[in-house]
N, C-alpha and C positions, 0 to 999 in steps of 0.2 A: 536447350538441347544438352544431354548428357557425354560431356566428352569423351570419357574415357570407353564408353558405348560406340563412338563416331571418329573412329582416328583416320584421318585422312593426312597427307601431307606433301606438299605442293612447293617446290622452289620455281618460278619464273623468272629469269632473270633476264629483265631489257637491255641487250648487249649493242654495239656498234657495229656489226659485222655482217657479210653476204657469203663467209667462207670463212669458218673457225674449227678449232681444234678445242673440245671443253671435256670436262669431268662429268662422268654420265648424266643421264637423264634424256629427253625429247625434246631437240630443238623446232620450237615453232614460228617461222617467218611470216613476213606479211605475203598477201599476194602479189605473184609474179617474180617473186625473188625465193632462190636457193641455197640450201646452207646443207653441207653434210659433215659428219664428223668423224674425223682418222684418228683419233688417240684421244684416250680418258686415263688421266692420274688420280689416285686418293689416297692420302694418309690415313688408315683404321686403326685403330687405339682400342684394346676391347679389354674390360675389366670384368675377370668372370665371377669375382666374389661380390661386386653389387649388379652385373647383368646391367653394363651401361656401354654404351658403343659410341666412340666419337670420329665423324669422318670429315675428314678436312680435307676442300675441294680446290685448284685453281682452275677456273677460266683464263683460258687465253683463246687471240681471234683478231684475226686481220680481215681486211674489206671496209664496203662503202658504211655510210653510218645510217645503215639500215635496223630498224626496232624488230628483235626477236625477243620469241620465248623457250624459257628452258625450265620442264617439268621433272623433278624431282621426286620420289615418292620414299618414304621409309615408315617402318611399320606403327613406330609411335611418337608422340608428341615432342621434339625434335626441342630446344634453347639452341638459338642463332647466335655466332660472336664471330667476331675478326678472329682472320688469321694471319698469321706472319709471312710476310710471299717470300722471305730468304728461307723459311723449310723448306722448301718444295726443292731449293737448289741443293742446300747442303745435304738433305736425305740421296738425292743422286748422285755426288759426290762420292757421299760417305758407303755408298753399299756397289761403287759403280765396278767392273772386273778388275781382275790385275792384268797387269802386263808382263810377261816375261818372257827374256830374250832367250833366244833356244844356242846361243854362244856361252852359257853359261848354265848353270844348274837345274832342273826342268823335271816336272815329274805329268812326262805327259798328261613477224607479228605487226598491226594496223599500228598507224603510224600517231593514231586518238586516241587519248588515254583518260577524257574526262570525266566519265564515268567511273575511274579504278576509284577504289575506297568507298563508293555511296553502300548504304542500304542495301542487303542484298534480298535473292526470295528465301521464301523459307525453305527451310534444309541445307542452308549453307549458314554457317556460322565466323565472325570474325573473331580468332580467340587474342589475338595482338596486332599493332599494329606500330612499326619501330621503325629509326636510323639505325643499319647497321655498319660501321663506316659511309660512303657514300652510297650505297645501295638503300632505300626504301621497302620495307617488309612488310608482309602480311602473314599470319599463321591463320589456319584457313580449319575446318573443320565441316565436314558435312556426312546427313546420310542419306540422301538422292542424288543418286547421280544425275538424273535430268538436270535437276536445278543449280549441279555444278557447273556444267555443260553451256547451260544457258547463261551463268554467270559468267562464262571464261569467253564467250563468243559478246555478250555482254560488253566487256572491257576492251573487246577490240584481239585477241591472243588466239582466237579459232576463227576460223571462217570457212566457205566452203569449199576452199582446197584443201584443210586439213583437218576439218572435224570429224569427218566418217573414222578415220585410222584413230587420231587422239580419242574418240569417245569410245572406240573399243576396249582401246589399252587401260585410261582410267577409270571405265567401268569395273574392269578387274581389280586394280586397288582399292574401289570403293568395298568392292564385296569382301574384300579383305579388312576391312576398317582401319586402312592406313590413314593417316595425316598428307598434308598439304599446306606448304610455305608459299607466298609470291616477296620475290625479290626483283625489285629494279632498280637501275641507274639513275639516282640524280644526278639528271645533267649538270647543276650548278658545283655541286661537291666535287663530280668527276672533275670539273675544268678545274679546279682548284688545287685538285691534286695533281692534275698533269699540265701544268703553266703552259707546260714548253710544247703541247702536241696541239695540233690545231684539229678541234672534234669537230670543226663542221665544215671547214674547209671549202676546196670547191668543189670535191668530191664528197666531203666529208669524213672522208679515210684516215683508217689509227690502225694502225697496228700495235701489237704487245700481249703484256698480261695482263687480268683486273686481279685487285685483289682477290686474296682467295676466304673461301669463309667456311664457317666450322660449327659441325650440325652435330649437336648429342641427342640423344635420347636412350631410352633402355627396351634392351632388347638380351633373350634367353639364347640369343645366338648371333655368330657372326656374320651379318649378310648385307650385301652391293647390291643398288636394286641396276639390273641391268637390261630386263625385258622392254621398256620404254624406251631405250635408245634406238630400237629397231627404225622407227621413225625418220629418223635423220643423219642416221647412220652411213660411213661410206661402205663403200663394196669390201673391206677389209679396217678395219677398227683393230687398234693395239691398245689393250689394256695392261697397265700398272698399277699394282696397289704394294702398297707396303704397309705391313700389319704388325703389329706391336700386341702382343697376345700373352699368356704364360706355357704358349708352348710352339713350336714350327707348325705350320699352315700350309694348307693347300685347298684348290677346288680344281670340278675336272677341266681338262685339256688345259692347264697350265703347268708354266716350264718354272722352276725356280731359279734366281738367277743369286739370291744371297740366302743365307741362313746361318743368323748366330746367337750362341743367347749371352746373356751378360749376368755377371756378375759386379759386386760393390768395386772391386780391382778394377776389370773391365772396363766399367766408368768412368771412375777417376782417371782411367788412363787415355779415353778419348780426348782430343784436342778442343781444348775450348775455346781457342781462338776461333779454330778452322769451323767447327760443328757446337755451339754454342744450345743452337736450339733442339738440333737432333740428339744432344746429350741430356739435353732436360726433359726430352722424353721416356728417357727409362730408368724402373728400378728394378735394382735387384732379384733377380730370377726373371724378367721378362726375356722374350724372344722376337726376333724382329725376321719376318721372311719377306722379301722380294718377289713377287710372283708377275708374269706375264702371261699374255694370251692371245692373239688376234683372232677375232670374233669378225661374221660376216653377219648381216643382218638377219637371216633366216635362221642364225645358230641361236641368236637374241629371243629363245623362249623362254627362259627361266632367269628370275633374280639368284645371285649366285651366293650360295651360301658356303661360306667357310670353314672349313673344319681342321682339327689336330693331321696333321702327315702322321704316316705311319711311325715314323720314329721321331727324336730330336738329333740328328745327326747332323752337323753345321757344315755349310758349304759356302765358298763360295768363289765366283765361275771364274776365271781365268785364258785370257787371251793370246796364244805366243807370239812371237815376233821375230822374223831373222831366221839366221839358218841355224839348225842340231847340227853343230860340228863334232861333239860327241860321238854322235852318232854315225858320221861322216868317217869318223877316224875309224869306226870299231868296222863298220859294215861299206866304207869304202873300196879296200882292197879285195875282197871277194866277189863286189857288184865289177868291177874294173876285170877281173881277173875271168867270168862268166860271158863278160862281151866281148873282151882279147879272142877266148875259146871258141865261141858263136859266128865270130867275123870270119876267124881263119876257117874254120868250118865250111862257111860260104862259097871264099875263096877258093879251097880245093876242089870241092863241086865243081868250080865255075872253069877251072883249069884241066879237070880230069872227071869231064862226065860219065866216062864209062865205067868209072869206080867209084862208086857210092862212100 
């Protein structure tokens, strides 16, 4: 099959959880069990003089240790790698509002998996197949969708509570010739990593993060596939992303919550203690924005594509706290002096109704 004819591209990712909170895509449970998703974070990196996009995702997810899947799609042939799970903190940190006190200065999935990896039908192609930390990978490529369809019901990841809805959606990315990753958990890696959490328990229940992991591919523009989350989406879904571009960002119905661009000074001048990794992501002339949104599933028709804000003008949001005694001093004595006037007002009324 001709790859670059057939781009498909697929994250599945076999999590622990009956109730999690992950970075976009479609989560798919096994039957009789429920998962919906209230918040998706990404780090987007977009480099526009090679047209290369890199989105770094963490999963996190509490509940029983129930086997999901989570589909993924982006437009083209994607290189898998670890991510660091202190970015995710220190980037909120580093872009999180200010605080200031208004006392002072203030400017207003099936639970068998022994079929995953066999021979697949034809029109589905395996183009890798990797460790990537303790996650298990596949990069996947195909151009019928049937015979995706029947691959993914195949392995146990569709069935038929949720294949009608899933073979709608990625029939769509088929005809778009997107790509397709599957990621899962090695259970034996994960316990390795986490000694001290008991994954199978006698519920089986973990709570936390998994690592997060980091999808490049190249792309002529900046874009979140976000239409596939509709699936498993809660009634209200908050999205963040935070974008690294060469220039301030926006898409519609988002609020921005940072916007700054950096300079070589700039840099050097972040904390390298404190933001080590969030420093090592930028150079010179990049711009980094914050964007928010809460999305309900019915808004989830379009993958959301990214583009320049109207201007480059840096912001970023601020919270107050306490009371404007400033403000108190300048506009207390007249608010005091309007109610003085107002009460006795009353008063005389009240004492002399036949004089207005």
């Amino acid at each position: 099959m001709n790859h670059s004819q057939t781009k498909i591209f697929l994250a599945l990712v076999f999590l622990i959880s009956a109730s999690t909170a992950l970075a976009d895509g479609m989560l798919l449970t096994a039957p009789y069990y429920y998962i919906d998703e209230n918040s998706q974070q990404a780090i987007i990196q977009y480099d526009a003089d090679a047209q290369t996009e890199t989105i770094s995702i963490l999963p996190g997810f509490q509940g029983d240790a129930t086997e999901f899947a989570w589909i993924l799609p982006m437009p083209n042939l994607p290189a898998v790698a670890e991510e660091d799970p202190f970015l995710f903190r220190q980037m909120l940190n580093f872009t999180r509002p200010q605080t200031r006190y208004r006392d002072g200065d203030w400017d207003g999935c099936n639970s068998s998996y022994d079929d995953y990896a066999q021979p697949l039908e034809n029109g589905v192609d395996i183009i890798s197949n990797q460790m990537v930390g303790y996650y298990q990978t596949m990069t996947l490529a195909a151009d019928q969708a049937p015979a995706l369809i029947d691959s993914l019901a195949l392995w146990g990841f569709l069935h038929t509570e949720n294949v009608e809805q899933a073979t709608e959606l990625i029939n769509g990315y088929v005809e778009q010739d997107w790509y397709f990753v599957t990621v899962k958990v090695d259970s034996a890696s994960f316990a390795e990593t986490f000694p001290d959490h008991d994954y199978y328990g006698y519920y089986g229940y973990y709570s936390g993060h998994l690592e997060p992991l980091k999808f490049t591919f190249s792309s002529d523009e900046i874009i979140y596939p976000m239409r596939i989350s509709a699936l498993s989406a809660a009634e209200s879904t908050q999205l963040d992303l935070y974008v690294v571009a060469n220039h301030r960002t926006t898409f519609p119905g988002a609020y921005t919550r940072y916007a700054n661009a950096f300079d070589e000074v700039e840099i050097n001048n972040i904390n390298g203690r404190s933001y080590p990794l969030v420093k090592g992501l930028f150079a010179s002339g990049d711009f980094l924005t914050h964007l928010r949104r809460d999305f309900r599933p019915q808004d989830m028709t379009e993958d959301i594509v990214i583009v320049p804000a109207e201007n480059n003008e840096e912001f970023w949001m601020i919270y107050y706290s306490g009371f404007p005694w400033m403000t108190l001093l300048f506009l207390g004595p007249p608010i005091i002096w309007g109610l003085y006037r107002k009460m006795k007002n009353k008063v005389q009324k009240t004492l002399n109704p036949a004089n207005p």
